[in-house]
C-alpha positions in Angstrom: 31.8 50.0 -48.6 29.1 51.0 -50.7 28.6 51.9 -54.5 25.8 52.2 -56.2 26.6 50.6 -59.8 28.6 47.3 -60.7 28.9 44.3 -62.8 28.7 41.7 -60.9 31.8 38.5 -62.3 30.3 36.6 -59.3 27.0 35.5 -57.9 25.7 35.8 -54.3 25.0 33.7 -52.1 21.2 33.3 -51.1 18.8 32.2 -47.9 17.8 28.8 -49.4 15.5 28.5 -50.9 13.0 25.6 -52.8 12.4 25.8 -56.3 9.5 24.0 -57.8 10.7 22.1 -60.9 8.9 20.8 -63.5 7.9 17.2 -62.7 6.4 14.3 -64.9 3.0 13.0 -63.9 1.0 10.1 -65.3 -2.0 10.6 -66.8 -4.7 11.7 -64.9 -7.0 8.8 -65.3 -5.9 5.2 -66.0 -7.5 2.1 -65.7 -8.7 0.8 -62.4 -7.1 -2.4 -61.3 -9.1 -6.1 -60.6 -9.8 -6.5 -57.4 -7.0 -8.5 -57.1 -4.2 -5.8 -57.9 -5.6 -3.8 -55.4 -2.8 -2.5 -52.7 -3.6 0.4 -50.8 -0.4 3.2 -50.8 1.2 4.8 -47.9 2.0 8.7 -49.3 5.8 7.9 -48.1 6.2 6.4 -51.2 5.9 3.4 -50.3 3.0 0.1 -51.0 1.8 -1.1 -47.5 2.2 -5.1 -46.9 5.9 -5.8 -47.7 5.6 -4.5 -51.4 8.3 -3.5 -53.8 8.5 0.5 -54.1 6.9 2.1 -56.9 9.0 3.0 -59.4 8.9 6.6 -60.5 10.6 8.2 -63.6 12.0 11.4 -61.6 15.6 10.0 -60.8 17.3 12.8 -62.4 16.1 14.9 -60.3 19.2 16.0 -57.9 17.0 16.3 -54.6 15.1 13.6 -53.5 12.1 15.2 -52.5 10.8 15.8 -55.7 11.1 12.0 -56.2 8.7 11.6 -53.2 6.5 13.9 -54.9 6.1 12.5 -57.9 5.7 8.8 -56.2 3.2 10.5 -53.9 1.4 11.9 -57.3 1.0 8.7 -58.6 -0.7 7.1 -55.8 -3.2 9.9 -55.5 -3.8 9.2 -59.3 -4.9 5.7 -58.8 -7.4 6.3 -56.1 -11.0 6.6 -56.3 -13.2 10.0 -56.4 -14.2 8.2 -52.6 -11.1 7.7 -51.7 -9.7 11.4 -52.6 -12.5 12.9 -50.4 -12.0 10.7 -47.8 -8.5 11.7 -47.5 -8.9 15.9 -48.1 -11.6 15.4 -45.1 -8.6 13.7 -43.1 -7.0 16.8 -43.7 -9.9 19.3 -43.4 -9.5 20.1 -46.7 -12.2 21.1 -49.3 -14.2 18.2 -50.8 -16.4 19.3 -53.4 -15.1 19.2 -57.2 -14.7 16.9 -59.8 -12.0 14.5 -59.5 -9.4 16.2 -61.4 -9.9 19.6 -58.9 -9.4 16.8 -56.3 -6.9 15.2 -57.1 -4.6 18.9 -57.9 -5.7 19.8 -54.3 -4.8 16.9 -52.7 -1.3 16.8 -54.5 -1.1 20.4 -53.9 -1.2 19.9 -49.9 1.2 16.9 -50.0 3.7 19.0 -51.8 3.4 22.1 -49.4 3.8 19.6 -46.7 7.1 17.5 -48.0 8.9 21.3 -48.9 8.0 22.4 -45.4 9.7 20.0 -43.9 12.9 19.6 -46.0 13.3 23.6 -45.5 12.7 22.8 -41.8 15.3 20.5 -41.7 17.8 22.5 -43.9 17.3 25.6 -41.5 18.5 23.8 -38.6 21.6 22.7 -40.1 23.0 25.4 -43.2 25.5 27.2 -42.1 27.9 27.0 -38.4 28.9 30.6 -39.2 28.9 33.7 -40.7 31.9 35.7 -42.3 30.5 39.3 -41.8 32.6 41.7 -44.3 32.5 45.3 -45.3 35.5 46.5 -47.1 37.1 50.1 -47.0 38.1 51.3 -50.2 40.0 54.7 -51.4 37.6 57.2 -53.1 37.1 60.5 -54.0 34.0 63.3 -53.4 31.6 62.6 -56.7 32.5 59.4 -57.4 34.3 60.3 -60.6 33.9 56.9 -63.0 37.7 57.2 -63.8 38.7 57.1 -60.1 40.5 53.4 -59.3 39.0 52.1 -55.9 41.5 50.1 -53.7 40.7 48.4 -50.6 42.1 50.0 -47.8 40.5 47.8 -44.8 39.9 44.2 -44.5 37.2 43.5 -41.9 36.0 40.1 -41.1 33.4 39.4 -38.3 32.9 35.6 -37.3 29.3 35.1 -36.3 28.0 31.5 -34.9 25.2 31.1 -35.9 23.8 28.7 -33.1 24.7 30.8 -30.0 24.8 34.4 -32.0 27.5 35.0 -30.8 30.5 37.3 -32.1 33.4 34.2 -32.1 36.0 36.2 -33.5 37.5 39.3 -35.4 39.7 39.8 -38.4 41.0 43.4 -39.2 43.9 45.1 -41.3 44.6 48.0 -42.7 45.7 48.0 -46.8 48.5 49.8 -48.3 46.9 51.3 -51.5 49.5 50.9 -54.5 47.8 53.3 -57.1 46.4 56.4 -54.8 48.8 56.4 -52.3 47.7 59.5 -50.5 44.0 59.4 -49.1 42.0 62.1 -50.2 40.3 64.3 -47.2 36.8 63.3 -48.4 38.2 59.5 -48.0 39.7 60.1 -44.2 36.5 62.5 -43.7 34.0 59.0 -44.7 36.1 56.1 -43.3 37.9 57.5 -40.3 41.2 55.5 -41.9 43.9 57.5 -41.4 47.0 57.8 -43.6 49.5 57.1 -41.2 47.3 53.9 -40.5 47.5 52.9 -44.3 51.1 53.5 -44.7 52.3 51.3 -41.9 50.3 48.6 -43.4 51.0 45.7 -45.4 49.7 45.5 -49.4 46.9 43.6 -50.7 48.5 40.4 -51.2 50.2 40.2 -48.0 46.2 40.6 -45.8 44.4 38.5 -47.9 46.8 35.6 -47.4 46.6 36.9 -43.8 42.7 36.1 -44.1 42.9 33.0 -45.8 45.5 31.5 -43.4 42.8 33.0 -40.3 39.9 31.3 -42.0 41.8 27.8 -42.2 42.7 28.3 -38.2 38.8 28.8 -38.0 38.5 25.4 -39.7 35.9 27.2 -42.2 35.3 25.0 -45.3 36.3 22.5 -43.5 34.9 21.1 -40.3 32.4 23.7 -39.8 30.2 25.1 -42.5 30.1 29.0 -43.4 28.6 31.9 -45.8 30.1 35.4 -46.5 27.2 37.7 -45.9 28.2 41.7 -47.3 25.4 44.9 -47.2 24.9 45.1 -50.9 26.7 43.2 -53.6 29.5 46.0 -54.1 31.8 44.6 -51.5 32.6 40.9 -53.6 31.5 41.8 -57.1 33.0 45.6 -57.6 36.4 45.9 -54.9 37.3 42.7 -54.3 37.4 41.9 -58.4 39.0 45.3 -58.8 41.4 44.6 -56.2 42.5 41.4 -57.5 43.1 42.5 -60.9 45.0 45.0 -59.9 47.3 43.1 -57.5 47.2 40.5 -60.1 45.8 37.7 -57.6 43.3 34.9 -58.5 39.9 35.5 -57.5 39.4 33.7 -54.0 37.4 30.7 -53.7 35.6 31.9 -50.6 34.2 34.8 -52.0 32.3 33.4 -55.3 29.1 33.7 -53.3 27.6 35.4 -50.4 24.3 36.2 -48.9 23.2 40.2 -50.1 21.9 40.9 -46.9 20.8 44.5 -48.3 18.5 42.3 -50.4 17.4 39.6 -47.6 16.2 42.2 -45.0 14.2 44.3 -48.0 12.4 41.6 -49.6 11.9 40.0 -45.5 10.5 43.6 -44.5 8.9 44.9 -47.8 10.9 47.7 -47.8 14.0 49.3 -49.7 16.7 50.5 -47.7 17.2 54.2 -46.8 20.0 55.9 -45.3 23.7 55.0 -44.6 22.5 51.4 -42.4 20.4 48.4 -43.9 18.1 48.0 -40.7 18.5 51.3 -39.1 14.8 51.9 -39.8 13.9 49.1 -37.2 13.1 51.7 -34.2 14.9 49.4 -32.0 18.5 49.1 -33.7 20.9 52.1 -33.5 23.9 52.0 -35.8 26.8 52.2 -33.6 30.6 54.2 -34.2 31.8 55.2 -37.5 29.0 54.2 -39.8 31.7 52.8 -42.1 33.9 51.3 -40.1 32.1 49.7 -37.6 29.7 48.5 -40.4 30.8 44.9 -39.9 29.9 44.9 -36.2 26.5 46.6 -36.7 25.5 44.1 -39.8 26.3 41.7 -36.9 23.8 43.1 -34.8 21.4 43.3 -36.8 21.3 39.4 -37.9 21.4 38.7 -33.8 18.3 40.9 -33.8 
């Protein structure tokens, strides 16, 4: 379900991503040890013959790969103008500067390097599934700003996110408690019926329905998951609504998600036009009811 202006109570969920932080460095020139100090450094952090580690003043940093950037920082400030070039030529970097230009690009490539990898390694691992949502909710033609939006479907596609593979489906129908009778403009844009709404059960009773289906799923708790909506609308404007009306505690499970409205425009350089986030990609074609169905086809687009 879509709308086009909210306040948001919660925050999305995002593709991860690595932040830079602001990290101490030592100075950049200090005085050259005796000949006798000398220890040549490995860049994992670590001194080469059985040393001790070097100690490093970044332990409050939550991830430990800004730790092994700073202790990788400090070993390229003790080496030698030589040394630096010797090593950007190892990498078939640039080796002309003064020291200070060499040292920034050497610390520069290290860094690049050490994020790369931990975003490698975070990819591979992040999430087992997908919870694929796209609420129904009662409306009227114009969008009056008085009107009171209830959810009247609850659609939940379980994607695996190793095999891409559609696992599983969740889908009711919602008794709305406020605008009992669907307008035509409602029926006309979701295909719900209101036969199909009065037979079903209220809020409270499908969303415990949910809940109890997402335990089954073991989601949260042996396997890892993310709710991913088309826009922000879905969590932010009708579930909140919802809730307050039905007097119900915010769910846990739906404090974040990923926006992927947002991911594929920022991916693709491009805002999103017409009823379908994707549907410009020549080779997707939005199938059914381009409301109801919009579960399955956000599905097929992330299998894409």
């Amino acid at each position: 379900m879509e709308e086009p202006q909210s306040k948001e109570p919660a925050s999305e969920a995002v593709t991860p991503v690595l932040l830079e932080s602001p990290r101490p460095e030592g100075r950049e020139e200090q005085q050259r040890p005796s000949p006798e100090e000398t220890q040549q450094y490995r860049f994992d952090g670590q001194e080469t013959k059985g040393s001790k580690f070097i100690t490093s003043s970044v332990s409050d940093f939550s991830d430990p790969v800004y730790k092994e950037i700073a202790i990788t920082n400090g070993c390229i400030n003790r080496m030698s103008k030589e040394e630096l070039r010797a090593k950007l030529s190892e990498f078939k970097l640039e080796t002309r500067g003064v020291k200070d230009v060499l040292k920034k690009r050497l610390k520069n490539y290290y860094k690049k390097q050490k994020l790369m990898l931990k975003e490698s390694n975070c990819a591979d691992s992040y999430y087992d599934y997908i919870c694929i949502i796209d609420f129904e909710a009662t409306c009227e033609e114009g969008n009056p700003p008085e009107f009171v939006h209830e959810i009247i479907e609850f659609p939940v596609v379980l994607l695996n996110t190793h095999t891409l593979e559609i696992e599983d489906t969740f889908q009711q129908y919602v008794r709305p408690e406020i605008n009992t009778q669907l307008s035509d403009f409602c029926i006309s844009l979701t295909g719900i019926t209101q036969d199909q709404v009065d037979r079903a059960d209220t809020f409270p009773q499908v969303l415990k329905k949910v809940i109890d289906w997402m335990k089954l799923k073991e989601l949260g708790t042996k396997y890892k998951y993310s709710i991913l909506t088309d826009g922000s609308w879905d969590m932010s404007k009708f579930l909140n609504i919802q809730c307050q009306l039905s007097r119900l505690k915010y769910p846990p499970f739906a404090k974040k998600w990923i926006n992927i409205r947002k991911s594929y425009g920022n991916f693709y350089k491009r805002k999103r036009k017409g009823p379908g986030v994707g549907t410009s990609k020549p080779q997707l074609v939005w199938e059914g009811n381009l409301t109801c169905d919009a579960s399955g086809n956000l599905c097929k687009l992330l299998g894409d």
